[in-house]
Structure formats: C-alpha cells, structure tokens
C-alpha positions as CSV (number, residue, x, y, z in Angstrom):
1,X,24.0,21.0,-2.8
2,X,26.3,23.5,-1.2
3,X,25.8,23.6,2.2
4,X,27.6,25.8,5.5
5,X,26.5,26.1,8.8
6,X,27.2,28.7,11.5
7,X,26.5,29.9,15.0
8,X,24.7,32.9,14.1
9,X,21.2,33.9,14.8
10,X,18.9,33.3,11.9
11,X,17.5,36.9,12.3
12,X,21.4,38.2,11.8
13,X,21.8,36.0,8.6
14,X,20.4,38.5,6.0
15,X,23.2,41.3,6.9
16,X,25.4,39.4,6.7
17,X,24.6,37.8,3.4
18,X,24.1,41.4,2.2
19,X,27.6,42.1,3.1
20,X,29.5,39.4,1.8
21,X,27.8,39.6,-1.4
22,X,28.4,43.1,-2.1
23,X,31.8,42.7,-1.0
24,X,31.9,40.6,-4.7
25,X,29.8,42.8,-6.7
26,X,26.7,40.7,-6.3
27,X,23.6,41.7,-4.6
28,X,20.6,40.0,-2.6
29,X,17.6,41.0,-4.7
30,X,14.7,39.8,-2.3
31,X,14.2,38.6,0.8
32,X,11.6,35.8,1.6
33,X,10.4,35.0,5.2
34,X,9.3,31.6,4.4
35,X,8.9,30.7,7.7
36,X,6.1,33.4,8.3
37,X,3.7,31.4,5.9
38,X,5.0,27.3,8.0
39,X,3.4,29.4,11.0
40,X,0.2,30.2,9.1
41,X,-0.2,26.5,8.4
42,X,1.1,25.6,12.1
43,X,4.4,24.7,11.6
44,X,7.6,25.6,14.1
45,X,9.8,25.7,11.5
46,X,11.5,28.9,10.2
47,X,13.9,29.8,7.1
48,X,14.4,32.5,4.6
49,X,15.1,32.2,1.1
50,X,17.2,34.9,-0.2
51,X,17.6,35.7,-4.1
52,X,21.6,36.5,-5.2
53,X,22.2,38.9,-7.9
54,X,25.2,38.5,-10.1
55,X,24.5,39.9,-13.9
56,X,27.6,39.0,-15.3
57,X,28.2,35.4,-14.0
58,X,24.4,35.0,-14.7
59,X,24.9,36.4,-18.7
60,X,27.5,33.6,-19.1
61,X,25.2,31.1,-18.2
62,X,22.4,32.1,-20.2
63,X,24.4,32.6,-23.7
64,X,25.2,28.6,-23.0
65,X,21.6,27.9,-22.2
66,X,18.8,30.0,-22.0
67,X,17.0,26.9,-20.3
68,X,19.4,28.5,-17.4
69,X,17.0,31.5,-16.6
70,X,14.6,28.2,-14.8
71,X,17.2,28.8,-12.1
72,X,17.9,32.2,-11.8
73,X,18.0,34.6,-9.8
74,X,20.0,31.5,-7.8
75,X,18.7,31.0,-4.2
76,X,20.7,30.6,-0.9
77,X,18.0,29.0,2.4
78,X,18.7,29.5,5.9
79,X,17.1,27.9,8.0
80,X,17.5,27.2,11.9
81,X,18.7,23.6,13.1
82,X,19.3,23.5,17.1
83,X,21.4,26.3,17.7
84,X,23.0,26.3,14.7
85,X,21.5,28.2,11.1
86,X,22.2,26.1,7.8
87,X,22.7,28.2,4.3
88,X,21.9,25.8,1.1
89,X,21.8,26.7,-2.7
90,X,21.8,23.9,-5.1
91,X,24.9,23.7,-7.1
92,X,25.0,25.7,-10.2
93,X,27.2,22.6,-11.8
94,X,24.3,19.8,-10.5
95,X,21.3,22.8,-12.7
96,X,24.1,21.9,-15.4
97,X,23.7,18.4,-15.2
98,X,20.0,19.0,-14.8
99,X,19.5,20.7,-18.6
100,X,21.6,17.8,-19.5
101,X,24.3,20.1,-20.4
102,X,27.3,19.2,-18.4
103,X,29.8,21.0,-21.1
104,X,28.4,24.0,-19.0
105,X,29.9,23.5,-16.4
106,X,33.3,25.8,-16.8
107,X,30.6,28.8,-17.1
108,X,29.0,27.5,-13.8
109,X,31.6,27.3,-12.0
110,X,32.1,30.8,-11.2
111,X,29.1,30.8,-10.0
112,X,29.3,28.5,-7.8
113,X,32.3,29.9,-6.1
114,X,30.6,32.7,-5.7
115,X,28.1,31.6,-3.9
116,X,30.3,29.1,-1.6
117,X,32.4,32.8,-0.9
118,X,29.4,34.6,-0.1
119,X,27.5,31.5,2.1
120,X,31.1,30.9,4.0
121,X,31.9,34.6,4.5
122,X,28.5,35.4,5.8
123,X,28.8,32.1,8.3
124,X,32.0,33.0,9.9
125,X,31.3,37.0,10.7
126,X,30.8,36.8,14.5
127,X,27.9,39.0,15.6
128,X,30.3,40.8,17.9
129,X,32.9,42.1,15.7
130,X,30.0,43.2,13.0
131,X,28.2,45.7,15.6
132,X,32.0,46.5,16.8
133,X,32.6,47.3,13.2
134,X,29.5,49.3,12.5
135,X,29.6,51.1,15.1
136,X,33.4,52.2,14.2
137,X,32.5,52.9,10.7
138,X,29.1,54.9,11.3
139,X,30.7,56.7,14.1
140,X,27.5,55.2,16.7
141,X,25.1,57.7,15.6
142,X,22.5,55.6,14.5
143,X,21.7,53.1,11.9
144,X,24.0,53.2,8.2
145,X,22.3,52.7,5.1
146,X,23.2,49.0,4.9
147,X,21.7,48.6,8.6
148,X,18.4,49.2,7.7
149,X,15.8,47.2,6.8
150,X,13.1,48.6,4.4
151,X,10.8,45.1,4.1
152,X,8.0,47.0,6.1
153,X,8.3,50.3,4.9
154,X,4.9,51.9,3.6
155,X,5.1,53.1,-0.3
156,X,5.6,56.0,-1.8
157,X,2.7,55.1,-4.2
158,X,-0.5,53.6,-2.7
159,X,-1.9,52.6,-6.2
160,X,-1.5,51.3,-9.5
161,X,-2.2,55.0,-10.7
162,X,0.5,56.6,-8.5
163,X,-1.6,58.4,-6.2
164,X,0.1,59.4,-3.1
165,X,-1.7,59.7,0.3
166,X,-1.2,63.5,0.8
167,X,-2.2,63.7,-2.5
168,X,-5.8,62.8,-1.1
169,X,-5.2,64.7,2.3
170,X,-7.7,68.2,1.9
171,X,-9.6,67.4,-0.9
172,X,-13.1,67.1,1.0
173,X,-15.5,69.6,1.2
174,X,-16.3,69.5,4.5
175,X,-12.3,70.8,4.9
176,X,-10.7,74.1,5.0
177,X,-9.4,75.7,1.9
178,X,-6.2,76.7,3.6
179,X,-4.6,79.9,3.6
C-alpha cells in the first residue's frame, strides 16, 4: 500500500488532489463521500474515496493484461486519524502480483509514481499558501473554475427522456397563454 499523511483538513483534501493531479495530466473522475453512508449505519468515522484518471498509463496496463481493468480507475482514500488525514491506494506493482503477473510490473510502475506524486504533492500544500495563491491568480473576485464544487448541483436533465423543468413550466391549462 502507498500511504502519506498530512496536516490538512479532510474537507481540503479533494482540491488539492484535483490539483496535483492535473498538474500531471491525470484527473480525479469521482468523488465518493464514504463517510456519509458509516453515519447512516452510526459510525464516527469519515473518508473519501477518490477515482484517478490517467488514460495513457492506464492503456499500458491493460495491453499487458486486460485482467488490469478489475482495478481501474485506481483509487486513492482519505480518511481522518486524530488531527492528521491519511491518503492510501494500493500499489499498482502489489495488483501486479495479484493477476499473478509480476513481469508487469515495469508497465506499473509509472503508475505508481504517479500516484505517490500526486498523494505527496496534495499532502504538503499548506491550506494557507493555496487560498494565498488563489486569491492571487483569480484576482479575489470570487470562486475560479477549479474552486468549485458541482457534487450538489441540480441537472440540466430531470429524466431519462431529457425533459428539462422549464420545459414543463406553462403547460397547464389553468395558466396564461402568455403574450
């Protein structure tokens, strides 16, 4: 297992996982609150599970073994321990061993530098010098693209059929036709 731990807040984690990853053309492709359903079942534990995106690291490993994709998109948790949050993947080399195909392991290994980089980087940005920064590079006029966080956001679409809500909005007959 890879493992780092730093003295950031576990809510600041996911920016700066976000960053760090882009920074080496990878990408987080979801973001799972795992922690919200230990609640539910009355647990005081929180973590979040975030998936890491990188295609062409990832295309490597499946042309060795397609028995690869079990483990993809690769996983990094956080989770809180005192005042401390831990990040975790498993080690791309130790899924090698797994498929009982340790002759992968020169295509893994990119892999798992990338996501050591990405779990280290995101542990040492102090949450000073990242709203310093932000607020340098966006000027302070509100929240950047990268800032925000669309988990809650309510669709576009409110159905499988596409139908929008002001799509819906005027059609009775007990409204005005307009005009």
């Amino acid at each position: 297992m890879l493992q780092v731990s730093c003295e950031l807040r576990l809510e600041a984690i996911e920016a700066a996982l976000k960053r760090a990853a882009q920074r080496r053309e990878a990408s987080v492709l979801t973001v799972t609150h795992v922690g919200q359903h230990l609640q539910e079942a009355g647990s005081a534990e929180d973590a979040f599970v975030f998936c890491l995106c990188q295609p062409e690291l990832y295309a490597a490993l499946m042309e060795g073994d397609i028995r690869a994709t079990a483990f993809l998109p690769w996983r990094i948790a956080a989770y809180a321990r005192g005042a401390q949050v831990t990040l975790e993947a498993m080690s791309p080399i130790d899924a090698c061993r797994l498929l009982n195909r340790p002759d992968l392991a020169p295509l893994a290994a990119p892999l798992e530098d990338l996501l050591r980089a990405v779990m280290e980087e995101a542990a040492r940005t102090p949450a000073a010098s990242r709203a310093g920064a932000a607020a340098q590079r966006g000027g302070g006029l509100g929240a950047t693209e990268e800032q925000m966080n669309v988990r809650g956001s309510i669709p576009q679409r409110i159905d499988c059929h596409g139908t929008k809500v002001e799509d819906l909005g005027g059609t009775g007959e007990h409204d005005a036709k307009g005009g």
